[in-house]
LODONU-16100 format. One record per residue: residue in three letters; x, y negated, z negated of N, C-alpha, C in turn. Coordinates in pm, whole numbers, plus 32768, in hexadecimal, padded with zeros to 4 digits. Last residue first. Layout:
<nodes>
ALAXYZXYZXYZ;...
</nodes>
This chain:
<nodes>
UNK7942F9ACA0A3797BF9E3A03379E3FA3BA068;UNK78CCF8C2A15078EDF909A161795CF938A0FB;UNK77A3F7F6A17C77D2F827A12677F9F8B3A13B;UNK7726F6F0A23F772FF76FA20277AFF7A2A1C3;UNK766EF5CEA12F7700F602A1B176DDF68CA1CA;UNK7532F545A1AE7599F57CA119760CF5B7A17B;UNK7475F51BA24F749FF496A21E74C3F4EAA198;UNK7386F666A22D73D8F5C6A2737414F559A208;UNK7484F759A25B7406F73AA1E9741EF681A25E;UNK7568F7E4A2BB74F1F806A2EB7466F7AAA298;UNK75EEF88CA16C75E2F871A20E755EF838A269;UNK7531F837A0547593F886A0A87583F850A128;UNK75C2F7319F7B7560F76C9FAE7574F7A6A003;UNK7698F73B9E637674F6DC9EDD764BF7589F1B;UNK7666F7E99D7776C3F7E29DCD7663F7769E25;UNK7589F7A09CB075ECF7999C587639F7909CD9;UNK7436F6E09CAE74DEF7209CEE7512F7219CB9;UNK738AF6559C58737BF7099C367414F72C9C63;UNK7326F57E9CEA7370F57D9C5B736EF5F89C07;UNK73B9F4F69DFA737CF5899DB073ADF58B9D25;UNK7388F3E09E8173C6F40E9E117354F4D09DD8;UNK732AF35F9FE8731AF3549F42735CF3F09ED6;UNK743CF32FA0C673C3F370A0A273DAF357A006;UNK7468F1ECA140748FF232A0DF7416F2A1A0D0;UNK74A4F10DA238744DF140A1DE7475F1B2A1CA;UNK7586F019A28D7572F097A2AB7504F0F2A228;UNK751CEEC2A2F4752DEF17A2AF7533EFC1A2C8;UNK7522EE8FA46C74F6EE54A3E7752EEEDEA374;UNK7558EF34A54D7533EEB7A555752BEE6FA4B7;UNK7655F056A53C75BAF014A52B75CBEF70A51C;UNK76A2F0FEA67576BFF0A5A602764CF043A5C4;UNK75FEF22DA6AE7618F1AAA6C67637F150A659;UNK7723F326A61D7664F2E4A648767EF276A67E;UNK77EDF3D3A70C77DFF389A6A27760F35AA686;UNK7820F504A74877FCF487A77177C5F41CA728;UNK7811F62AA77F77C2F5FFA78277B8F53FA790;UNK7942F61DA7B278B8F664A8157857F625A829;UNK7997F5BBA69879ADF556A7367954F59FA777;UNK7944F6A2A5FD78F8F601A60C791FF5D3A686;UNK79D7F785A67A794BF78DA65278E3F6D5A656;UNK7ACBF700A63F7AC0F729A6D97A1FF757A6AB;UNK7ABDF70DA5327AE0F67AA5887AB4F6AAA5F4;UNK7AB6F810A4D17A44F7BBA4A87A72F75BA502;UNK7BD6F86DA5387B4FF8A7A57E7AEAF85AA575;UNK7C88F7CAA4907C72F7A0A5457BEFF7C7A570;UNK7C2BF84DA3BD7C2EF7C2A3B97C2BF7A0A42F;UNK7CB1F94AA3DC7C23F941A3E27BF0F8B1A3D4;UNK7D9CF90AA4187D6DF946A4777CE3F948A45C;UNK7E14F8BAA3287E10F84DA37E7D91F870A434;UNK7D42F94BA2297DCDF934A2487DB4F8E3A2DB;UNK7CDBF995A0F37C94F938A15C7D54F90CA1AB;UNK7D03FA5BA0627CBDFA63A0C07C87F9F2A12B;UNK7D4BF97A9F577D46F9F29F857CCBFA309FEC;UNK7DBFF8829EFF7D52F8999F557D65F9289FA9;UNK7E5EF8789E327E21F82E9E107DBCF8409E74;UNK7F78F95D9DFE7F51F91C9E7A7E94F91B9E49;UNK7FD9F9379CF08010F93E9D467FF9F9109DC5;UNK7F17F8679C067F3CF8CB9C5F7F8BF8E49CF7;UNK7F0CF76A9B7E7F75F78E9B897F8FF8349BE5;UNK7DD3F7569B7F7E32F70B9BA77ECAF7209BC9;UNK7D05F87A9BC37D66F83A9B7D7DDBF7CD9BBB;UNK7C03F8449CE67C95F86E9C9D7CB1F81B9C2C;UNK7AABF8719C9C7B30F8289CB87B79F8559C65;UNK7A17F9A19D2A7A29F92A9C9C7ABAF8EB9CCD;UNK7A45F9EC9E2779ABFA169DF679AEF9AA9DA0;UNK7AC0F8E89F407AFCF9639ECF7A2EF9599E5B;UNK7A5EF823A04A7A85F8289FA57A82F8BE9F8D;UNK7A1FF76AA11F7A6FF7F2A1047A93F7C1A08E;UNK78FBF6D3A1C8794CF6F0A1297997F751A113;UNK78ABF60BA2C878ADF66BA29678D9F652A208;UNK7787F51EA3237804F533A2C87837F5D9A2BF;UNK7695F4FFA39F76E8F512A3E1777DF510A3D1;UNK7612F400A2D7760EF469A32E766BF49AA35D;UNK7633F3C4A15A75C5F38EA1F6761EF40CA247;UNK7732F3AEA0C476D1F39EA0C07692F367A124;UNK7877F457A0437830F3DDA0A17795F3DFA0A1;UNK7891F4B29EDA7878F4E89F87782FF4349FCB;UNK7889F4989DDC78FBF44B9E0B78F4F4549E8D;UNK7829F55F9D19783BF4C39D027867F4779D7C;UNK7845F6289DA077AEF6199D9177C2F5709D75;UNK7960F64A9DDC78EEF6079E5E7880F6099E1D;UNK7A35F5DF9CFC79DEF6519CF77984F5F69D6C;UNK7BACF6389CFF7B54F5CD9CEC7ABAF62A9D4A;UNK7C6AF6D69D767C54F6E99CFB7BDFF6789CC3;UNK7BFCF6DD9E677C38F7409E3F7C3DF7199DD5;UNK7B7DF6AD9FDE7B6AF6A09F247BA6F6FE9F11;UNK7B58F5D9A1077B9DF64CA0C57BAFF658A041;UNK7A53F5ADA1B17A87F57FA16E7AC7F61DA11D;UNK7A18F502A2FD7A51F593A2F87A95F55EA267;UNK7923F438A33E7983F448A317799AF4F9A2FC;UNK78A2F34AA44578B0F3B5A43A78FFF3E3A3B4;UNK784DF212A3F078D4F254A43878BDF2DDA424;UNK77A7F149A35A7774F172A39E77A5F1D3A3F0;UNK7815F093A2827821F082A31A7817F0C1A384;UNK7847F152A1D077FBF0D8A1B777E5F076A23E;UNK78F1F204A2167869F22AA2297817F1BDA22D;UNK79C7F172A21E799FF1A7A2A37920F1E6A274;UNK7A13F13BA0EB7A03F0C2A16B79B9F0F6A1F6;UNK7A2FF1F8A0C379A0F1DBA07D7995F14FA0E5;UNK7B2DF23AA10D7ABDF282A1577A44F257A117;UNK7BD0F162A0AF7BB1F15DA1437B65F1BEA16E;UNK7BCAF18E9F837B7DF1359FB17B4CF141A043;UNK7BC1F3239F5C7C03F2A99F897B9BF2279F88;UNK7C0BF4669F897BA2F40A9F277BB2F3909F3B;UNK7C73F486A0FD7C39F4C0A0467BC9F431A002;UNK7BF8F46AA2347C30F411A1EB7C11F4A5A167;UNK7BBBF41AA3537BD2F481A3477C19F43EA2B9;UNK7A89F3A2A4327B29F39BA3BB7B2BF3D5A393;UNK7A6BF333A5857A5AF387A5257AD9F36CA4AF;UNK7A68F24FA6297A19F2B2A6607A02F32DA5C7;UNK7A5AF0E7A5977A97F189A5BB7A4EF1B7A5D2;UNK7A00F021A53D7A27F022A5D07A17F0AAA5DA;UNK7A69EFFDA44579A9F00FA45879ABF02BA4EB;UNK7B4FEFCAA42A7B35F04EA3F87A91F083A433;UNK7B54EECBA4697BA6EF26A4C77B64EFC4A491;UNK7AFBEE73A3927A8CEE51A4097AB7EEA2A46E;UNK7B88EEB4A2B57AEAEEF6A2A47AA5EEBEA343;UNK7C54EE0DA3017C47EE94A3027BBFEEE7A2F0;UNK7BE4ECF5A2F37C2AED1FA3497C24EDB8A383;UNK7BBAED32A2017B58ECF2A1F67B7FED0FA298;UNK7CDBED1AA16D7C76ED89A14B7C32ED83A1B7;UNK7DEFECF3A28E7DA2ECC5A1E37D1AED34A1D5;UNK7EC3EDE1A2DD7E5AED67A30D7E02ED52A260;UNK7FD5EE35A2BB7FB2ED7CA2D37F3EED64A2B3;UNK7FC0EF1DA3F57FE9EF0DA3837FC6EE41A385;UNK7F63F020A4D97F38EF9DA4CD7F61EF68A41E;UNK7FCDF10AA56E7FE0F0E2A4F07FE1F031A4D2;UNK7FABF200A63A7F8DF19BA63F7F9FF18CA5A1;UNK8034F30FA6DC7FD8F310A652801CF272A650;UNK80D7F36AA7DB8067F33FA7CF801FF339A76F;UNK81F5F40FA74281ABF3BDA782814EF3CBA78F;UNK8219F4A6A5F38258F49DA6AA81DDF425A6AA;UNK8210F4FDA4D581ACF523A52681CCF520A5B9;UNK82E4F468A48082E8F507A45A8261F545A4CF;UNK8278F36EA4928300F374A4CC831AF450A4D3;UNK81A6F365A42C8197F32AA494822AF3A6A4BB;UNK8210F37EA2DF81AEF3C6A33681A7F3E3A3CA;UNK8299F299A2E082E6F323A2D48286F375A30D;UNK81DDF1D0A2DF823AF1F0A34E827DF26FA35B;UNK817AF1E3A1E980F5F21DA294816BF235A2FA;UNK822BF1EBA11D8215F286A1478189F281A1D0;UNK823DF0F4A18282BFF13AA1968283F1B2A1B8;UNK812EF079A11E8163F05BA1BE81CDF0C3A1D3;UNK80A8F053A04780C6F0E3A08B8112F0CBA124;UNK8097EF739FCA810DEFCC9FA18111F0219FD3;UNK7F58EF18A0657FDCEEDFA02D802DEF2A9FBE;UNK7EFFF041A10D7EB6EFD1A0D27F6BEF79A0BB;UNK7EB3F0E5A2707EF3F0B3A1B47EFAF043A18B;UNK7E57F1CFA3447E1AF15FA2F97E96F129A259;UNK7EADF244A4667EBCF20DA40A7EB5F1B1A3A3;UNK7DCCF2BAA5617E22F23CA5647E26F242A4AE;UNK7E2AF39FA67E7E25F379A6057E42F2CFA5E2;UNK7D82F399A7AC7DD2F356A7837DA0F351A6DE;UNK7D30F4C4A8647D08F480A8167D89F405A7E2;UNK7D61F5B0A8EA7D49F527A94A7D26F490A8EB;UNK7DE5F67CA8557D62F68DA8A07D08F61CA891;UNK7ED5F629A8157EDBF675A8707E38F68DA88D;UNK7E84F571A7667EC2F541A7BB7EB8F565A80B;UNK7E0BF628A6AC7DD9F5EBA6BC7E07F5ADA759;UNK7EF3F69FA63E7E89F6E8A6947E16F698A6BE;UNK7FADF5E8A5DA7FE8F65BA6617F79F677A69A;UNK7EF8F5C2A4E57F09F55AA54B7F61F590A5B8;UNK7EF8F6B2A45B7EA7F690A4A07E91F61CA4F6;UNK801BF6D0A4237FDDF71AA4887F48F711A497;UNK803AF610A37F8074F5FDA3FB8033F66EA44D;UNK7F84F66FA2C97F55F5DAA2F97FCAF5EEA38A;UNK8022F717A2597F91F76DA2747F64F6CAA2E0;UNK810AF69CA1E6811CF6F8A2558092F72EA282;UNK80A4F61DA119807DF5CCA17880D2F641A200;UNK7F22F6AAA08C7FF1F6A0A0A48013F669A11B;UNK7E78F5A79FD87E88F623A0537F0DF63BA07B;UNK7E71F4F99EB37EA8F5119F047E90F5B79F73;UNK7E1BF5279D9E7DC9F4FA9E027DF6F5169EAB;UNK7EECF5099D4B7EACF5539D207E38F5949D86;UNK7F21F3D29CE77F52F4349D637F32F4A49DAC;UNK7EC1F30C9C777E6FF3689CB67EA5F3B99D0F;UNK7FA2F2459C577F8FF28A9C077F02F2DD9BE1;UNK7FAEF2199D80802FF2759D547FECF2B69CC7;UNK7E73F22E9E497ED6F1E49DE77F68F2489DAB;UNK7EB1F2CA9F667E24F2A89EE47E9CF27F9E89;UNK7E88F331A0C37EDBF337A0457E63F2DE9FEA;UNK7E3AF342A1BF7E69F3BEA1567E8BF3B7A0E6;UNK7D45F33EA27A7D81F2F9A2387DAFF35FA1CA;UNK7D3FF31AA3F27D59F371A36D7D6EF336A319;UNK7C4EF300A4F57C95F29DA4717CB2F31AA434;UNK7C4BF327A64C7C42F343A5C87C88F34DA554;UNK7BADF2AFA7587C17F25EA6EC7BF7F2B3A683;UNK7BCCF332A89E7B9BF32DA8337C0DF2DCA7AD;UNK7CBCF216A98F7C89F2CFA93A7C29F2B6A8DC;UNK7D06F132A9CB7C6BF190AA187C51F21EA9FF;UNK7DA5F0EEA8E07DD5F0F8A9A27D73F144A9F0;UNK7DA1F0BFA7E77D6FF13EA8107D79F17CA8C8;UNK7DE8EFECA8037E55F01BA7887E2CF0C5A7F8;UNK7D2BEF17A8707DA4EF43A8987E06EF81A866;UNK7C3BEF8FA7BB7C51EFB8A8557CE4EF9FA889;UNK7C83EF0FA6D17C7BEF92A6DD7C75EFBEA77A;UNK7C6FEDEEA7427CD6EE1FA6E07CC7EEC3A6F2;UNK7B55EDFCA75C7B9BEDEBA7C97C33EE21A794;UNK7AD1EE3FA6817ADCEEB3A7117B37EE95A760;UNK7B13ED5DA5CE7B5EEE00A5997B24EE36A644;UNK7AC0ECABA66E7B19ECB6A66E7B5DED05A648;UNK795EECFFA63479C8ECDAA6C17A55ECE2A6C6;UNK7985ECDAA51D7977ED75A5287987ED80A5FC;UNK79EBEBBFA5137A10EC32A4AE79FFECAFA4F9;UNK78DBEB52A57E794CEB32A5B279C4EBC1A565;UNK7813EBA3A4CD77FBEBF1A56778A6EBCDA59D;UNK7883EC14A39D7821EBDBA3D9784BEC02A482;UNK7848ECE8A28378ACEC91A2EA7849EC75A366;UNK7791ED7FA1D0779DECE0A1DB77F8ECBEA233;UNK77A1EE7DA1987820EE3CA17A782AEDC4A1A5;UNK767EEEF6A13176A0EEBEA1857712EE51A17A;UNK755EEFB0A10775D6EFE3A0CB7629EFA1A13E;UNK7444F04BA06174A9F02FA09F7526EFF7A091;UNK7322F0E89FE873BBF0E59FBA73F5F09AA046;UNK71D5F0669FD57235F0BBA00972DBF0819FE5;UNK713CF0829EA87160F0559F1471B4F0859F75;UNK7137EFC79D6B7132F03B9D957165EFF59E52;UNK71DAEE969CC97165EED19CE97196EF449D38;UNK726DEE749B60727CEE6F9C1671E3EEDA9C23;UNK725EEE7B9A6671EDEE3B9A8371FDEE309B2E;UNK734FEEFF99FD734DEE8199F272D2EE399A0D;UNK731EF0269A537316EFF899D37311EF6799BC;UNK736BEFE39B7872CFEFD09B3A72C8EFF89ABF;UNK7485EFC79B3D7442EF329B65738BEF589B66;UNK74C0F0CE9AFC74D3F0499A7A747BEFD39ACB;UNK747DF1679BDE7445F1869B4B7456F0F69ADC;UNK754BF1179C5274C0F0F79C887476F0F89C2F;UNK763DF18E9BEB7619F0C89BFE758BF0AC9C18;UNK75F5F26D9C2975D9F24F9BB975E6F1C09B9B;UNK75EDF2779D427553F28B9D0B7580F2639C68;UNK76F6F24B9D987687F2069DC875FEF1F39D6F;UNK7745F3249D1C776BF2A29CB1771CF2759D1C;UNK76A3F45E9CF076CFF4189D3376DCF36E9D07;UNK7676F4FF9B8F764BF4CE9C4E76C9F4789C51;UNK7664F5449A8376ECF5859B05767EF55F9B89;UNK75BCF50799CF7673F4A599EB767CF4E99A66;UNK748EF51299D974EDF5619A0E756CF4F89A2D;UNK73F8F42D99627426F4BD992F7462F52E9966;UNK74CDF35698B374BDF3A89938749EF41C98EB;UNK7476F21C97FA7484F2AD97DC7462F2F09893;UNK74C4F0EE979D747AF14397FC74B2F1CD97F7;UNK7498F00E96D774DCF06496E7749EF0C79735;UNK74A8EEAD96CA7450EF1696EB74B7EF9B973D;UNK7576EE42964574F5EE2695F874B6EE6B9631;UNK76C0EECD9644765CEE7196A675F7EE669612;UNK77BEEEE695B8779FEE3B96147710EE339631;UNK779DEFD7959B779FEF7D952A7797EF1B955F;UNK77F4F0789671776AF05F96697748EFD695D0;UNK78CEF0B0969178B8F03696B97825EFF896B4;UNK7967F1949634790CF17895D278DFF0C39601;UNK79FEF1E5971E7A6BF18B968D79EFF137965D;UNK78FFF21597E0797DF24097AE7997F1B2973D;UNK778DF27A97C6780AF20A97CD7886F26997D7;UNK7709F36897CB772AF33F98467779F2C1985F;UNK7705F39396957715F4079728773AF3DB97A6;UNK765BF27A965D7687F2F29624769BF378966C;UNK75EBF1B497847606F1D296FB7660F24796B2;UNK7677F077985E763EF122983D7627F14F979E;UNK75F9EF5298297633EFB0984175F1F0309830;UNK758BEE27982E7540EE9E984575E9EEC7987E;UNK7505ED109788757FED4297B67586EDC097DB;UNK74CFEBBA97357481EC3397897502EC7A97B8;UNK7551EAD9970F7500EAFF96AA749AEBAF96C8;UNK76A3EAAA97977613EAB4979275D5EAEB9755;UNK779AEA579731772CEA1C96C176C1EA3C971B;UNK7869EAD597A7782AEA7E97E977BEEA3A97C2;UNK78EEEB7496EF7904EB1696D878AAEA9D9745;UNK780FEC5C9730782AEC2396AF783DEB8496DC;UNK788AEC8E983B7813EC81982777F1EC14979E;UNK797FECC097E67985EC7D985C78F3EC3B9835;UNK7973EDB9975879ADED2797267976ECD39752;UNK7941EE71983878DEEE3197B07900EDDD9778;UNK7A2BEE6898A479DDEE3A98E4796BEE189882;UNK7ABFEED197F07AEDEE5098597A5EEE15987A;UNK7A7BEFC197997A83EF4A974A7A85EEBC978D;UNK798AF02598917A08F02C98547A23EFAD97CB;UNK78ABF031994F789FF05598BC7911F0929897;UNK7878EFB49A3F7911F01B9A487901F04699D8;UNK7794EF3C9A247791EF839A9D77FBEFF39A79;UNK76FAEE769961777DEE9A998C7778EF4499AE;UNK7660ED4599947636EDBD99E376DFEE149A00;UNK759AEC3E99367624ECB39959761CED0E9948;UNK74CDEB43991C74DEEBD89921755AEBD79961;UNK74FDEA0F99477486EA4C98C674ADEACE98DF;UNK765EE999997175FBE9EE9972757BE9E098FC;UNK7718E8E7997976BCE886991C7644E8E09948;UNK7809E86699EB77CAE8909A3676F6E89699F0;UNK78ADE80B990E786FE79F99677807E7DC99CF;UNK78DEE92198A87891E8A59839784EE85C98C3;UNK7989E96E9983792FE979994C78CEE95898E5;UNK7A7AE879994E7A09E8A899D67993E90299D4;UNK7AA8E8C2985A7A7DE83098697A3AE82A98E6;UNK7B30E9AB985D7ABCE98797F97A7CE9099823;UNK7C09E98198E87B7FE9E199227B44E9C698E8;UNK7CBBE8C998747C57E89998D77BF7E8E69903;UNK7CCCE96E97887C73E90C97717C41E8C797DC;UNK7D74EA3397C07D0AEA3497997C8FE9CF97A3;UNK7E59E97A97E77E2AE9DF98607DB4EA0B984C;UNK7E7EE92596CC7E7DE8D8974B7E5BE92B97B5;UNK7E82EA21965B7E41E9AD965B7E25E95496AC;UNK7FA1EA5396CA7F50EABB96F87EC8EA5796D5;UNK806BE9B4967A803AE99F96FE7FABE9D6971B;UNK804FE9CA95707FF5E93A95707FF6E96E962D;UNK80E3EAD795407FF6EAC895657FF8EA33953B;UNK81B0EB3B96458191EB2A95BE80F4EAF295C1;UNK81D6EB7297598236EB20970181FCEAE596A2;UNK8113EC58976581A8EC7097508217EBE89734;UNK8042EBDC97B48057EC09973580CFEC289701;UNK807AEB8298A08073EB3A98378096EB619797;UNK8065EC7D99418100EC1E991F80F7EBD298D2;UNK7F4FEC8499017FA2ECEF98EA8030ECB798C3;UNK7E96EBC0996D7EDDEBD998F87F4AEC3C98C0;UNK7F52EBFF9A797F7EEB899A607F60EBA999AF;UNK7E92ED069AB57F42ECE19AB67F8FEC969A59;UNK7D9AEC839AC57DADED069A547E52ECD29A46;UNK7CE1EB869ADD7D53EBA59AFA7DB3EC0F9AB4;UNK7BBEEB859B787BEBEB909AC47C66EBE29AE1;UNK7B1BEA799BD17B9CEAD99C077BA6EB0D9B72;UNK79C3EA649C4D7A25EA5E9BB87A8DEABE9BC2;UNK7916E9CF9D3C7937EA599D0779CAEA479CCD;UNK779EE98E9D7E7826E9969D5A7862E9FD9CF8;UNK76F5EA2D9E1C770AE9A79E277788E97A9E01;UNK76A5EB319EE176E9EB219E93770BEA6E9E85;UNK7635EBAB9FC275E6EBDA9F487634EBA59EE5;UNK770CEB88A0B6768FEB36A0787609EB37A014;UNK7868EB9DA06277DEEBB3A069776BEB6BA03D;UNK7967EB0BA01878E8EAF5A09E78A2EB36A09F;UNK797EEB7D9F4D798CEAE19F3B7944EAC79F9A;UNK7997EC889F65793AEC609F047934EBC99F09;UNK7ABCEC9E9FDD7A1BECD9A013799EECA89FC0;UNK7B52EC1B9F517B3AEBD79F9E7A9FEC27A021;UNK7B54ECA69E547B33EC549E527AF9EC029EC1;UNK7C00ED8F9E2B7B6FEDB49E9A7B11ED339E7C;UNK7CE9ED219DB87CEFED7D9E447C97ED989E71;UNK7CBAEC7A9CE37CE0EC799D777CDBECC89DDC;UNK7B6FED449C1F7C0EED0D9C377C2DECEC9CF0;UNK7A2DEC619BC37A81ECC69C0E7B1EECB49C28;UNK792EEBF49BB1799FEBE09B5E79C5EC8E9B85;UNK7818EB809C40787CEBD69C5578D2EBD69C14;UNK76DEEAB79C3A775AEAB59C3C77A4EB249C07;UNK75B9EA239CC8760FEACD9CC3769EEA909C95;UNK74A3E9A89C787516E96B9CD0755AE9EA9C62;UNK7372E9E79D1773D2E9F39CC5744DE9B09CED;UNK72B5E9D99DFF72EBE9669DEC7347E95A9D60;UNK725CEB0A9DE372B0EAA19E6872CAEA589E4A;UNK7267EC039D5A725AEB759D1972B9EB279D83;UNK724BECD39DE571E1ECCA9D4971FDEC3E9D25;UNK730FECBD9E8E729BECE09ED4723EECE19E5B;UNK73F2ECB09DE073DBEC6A9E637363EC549E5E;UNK7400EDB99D6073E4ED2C9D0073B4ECEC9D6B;UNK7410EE5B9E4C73A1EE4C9E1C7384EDEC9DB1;UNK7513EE0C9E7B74CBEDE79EF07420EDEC9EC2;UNK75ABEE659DD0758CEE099DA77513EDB39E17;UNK757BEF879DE67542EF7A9D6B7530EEC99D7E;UNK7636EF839EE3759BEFA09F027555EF779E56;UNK770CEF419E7776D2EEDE9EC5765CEF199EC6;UNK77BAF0069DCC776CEF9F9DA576EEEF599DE7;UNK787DF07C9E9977E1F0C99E517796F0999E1D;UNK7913EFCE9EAB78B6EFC79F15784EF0359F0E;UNK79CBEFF49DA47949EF599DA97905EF6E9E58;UNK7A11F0AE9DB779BCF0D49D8E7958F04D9D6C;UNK7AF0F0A29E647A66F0DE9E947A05F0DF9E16;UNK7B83EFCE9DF67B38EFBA9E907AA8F02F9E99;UNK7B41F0289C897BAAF0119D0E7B37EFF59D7F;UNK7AF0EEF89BDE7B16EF3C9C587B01EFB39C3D;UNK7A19EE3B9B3C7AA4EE129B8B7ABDEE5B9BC5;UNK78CCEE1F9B157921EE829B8279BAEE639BA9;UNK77F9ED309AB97870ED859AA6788DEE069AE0;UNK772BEC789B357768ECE29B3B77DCED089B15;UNK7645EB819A9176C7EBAE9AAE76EAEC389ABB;UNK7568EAAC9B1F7579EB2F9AF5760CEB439B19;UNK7455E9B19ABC74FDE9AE9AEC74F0EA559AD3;UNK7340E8F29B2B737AE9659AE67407E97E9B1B;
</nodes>
C-alpha cells in the first residue's frame, strides 16, 4: 500500500502533521508514506522515519515560471505531476485542504482521496477528494483536526504522539552548539518574528528587547532564533537589546530544530520555531494576538498562553494588549524555577482531543498549556 500526504506548508503547520502521520505509521507499517511538501520544511520531513519518500513541490520556481509565460509554467508543472504519478499512491490524504494541495492529491491519480468537507475545507478543496470528512467542531486544535482526517482514512485509535525524527547525533550536537552560545547559563530561545507576509503576527520588537534585557539580567542567556531573511532585523534586535543575547544564524532547518530541542525554555508568537519547541518537548511561553490558541496553542505540559479574551484585529494598533514584557519575564522566571521535564527518550505524547472545547483547557488540567487572558 502507498499513501500520500499532502501538507506543503508552512513549518508549523507540517509539524502538526506528524502525530496524524505517526498514526498512518502505526495502522499500516509496511506502507510505503510519501510527503509532497514545499522547500522550506522539506528537509524535516525527508529524515523522518514515518516517512519514505518525499515530493519537493517547488511553489517559487512555479511561480517564476509562470511569469515567463505557460509553456514554462507547464514545464514546472509537469515535473510535479510526473513525481507524483511515479509515486503511484492507493490513498491521499490532503491535510492543508487548499487548491494546491487537493490538486496535488488529484493529480497523483490515487483512486482513494480523503479531504475535509463543506465548512471545514477552504477554496472549496473538498472537490478533489472522494471522501469528504465533515468536523464537527472546525475550531480545535490543527493537531486534532489532521488527527480527525487520518481516522477518517481508516488510521487506528491510540495514543497521540508526536516526534521531529532527528536523530541522537543531531540532538548531541544542537546541546553542544547551545551550551557554548549559552556559556553555562540557562539557554532561553526567543523567536520573534513570522513571515513578512504574516506580520501581523508579529510581538513588538521594542516589547522583545526588553525581554531579552530581562532575561540577561536574571542570569539567563537569550538566544535568538531566525530563519532565512530575518538575519538583519535578529541583528537589529541583538544590537538594540546590548550584550549577552546570543544569535546563532546559517543553521539549516534540521540543525535548528536540534539547537531549539536543547533549550531550557521558548519564548516565541505563532511561529514554526515554537511548534518546533513543543514538539521537542521545551517548555513554551506562547504569545497570541490576532491568530486564535484554541487552533494554534502548544500542546502537552508545562506550556504557558498569554492571549487577549478574542483575537486581535490584524491591523490594530497594539495587537497584544496586556501582555507587556514584564509579565512575559514573570511567566519565564516561573518556568526556569521550576525546571524543565526530563527530556524525553522517544516521542512526546499528546493528551487526547476535547471535542467540547471552544478555549484550550484551563490552567492546571494535564498535558494542555495554562492559560493566561
Amino acid at each position: 500500500m502507498k499513501i500520500l500526504v499532502s501538507r506543503l506548508g508552512a513549518l508549523g503547520d507540517v509539524v502538526r502533521t506528524l502525530p496524524a502521520v505517526r498514526l498512518l505509521r502505526r495502522t499500516w507499517p509496511s506502507a510505503r508514506i510519501g510527503w509532497v511538501v514545499e522547500p522550506p520544511a522539506a528537509p524535516l520531513v525527508a529524515g523522518h522515519p514515518d516517512v519514505d519518500e518525499t515530493i519537493v513541490f517547488p511553489r517559487a520556481e512555479i511561480a517564476a515560471a509562470a511569469r515567463r509565460g505557460p509553456v514554462a509554467f507547464c514545464r514546472a508543472v509537469r515535473r510535479v505531476v510526473s513525481e507524483l504519478r511515479g509515486f503511484r499512491p492507493d490513498l491521499a490524504l490532503d491535510f492543508q485542504s487548499s487548491v494546491k494541495s487537493g490538486l496535488c492529491c488529484l493529480l497523483s491519480g490515487a483512486p482513494s482521496r480523503v479531504g475535509f468537507g463543506r465548512g471545514a475545507d477552504r477554496e472549496a478543496s473538498r472537490l478533489f477528494a472522494t471522501l469528504r470528512v465533515p468536523l464537527e467542531q472546525p475550531r480545535i486544535n490543527r493537531v486534532y483536526r489532521a488527527v480527525a482526517l487520518a481516522r477518517a482514512a481508516g488510521a487506528l485509535g491510540g495514543p497521540l504522539e508526536i516526534d521531529l525524527g532527528l536523530t541522537e547525533e543531531e540532538l548531541a550536537e544542537g546541546r553542544r552548539r547551545l551550551d557554548r552560545l549559552a556559556n553555562g547559563r540557562r539557554a532561553v530561545l526567543i523567536a520573534p518574528f513570522s513571515s513578512r507576509r504574516q506580520a501581523w503576527k508579529r510581538y513588538p520588537l521594542r516589547r522583545w528587547c526588553e525581554i531579552a534585557r530581562g532575561l540577561r539580567d536574571s542570569g539567563a542567556t537569550p538566544v535568538v532564533v531566525a530563519g532565512p531573511g530575518e538575519e538583519d532585523e535578529a541583528r537589529s534586535l541583538v544590537a538594540r537589546a546590548g550584550p549577552g543575547v546570543a544569535l546563532p544564524l546559517g543553521l539549516p532547518l534540521r540543525a535548528l530544530a536540534a539547537l531549539i530541542a536543547a533549550g531550557d525554555l521558548m519564548i516565541a508568537g505563532d511561529t514554526g520555531p515554537m511548534h518546533l519547541a513543543w514538539a521537542a518537548g521545551v517548555p513554551v511561553i506562547a504569545l497570541f494576538g490576532p491568530t486564535d490558541p484554541v487552533l494554534n496553542a502548544p500542546l502537552g505540559e508545562g506550556h504557558v498562553v498569554l492571549a487577549p479574551e478574542r483575537p486581535t484585529e490584524r491591523d490594530a494598533v497594539d495587537r497584544f494588549p496586556s501582555i507587556d514584557a514584564n509579565r512575559v519575564l514573570e511567566h519565564a522566571r516561573r518556568v526556569l524555577e521550576r525546571g524543565r521535564p526530563p527530556r524525553p527518550a522517544g516521542p512526546v505524547v499528546l493528551p487526547a482531543p476535547d471535542p467540547h472545547a471552544q478555549r484550550p483547557a484551563a490552567a492546571g488540567a494535564a498535558g494542555v498549556p495554562e492559560i493566561q487572558i
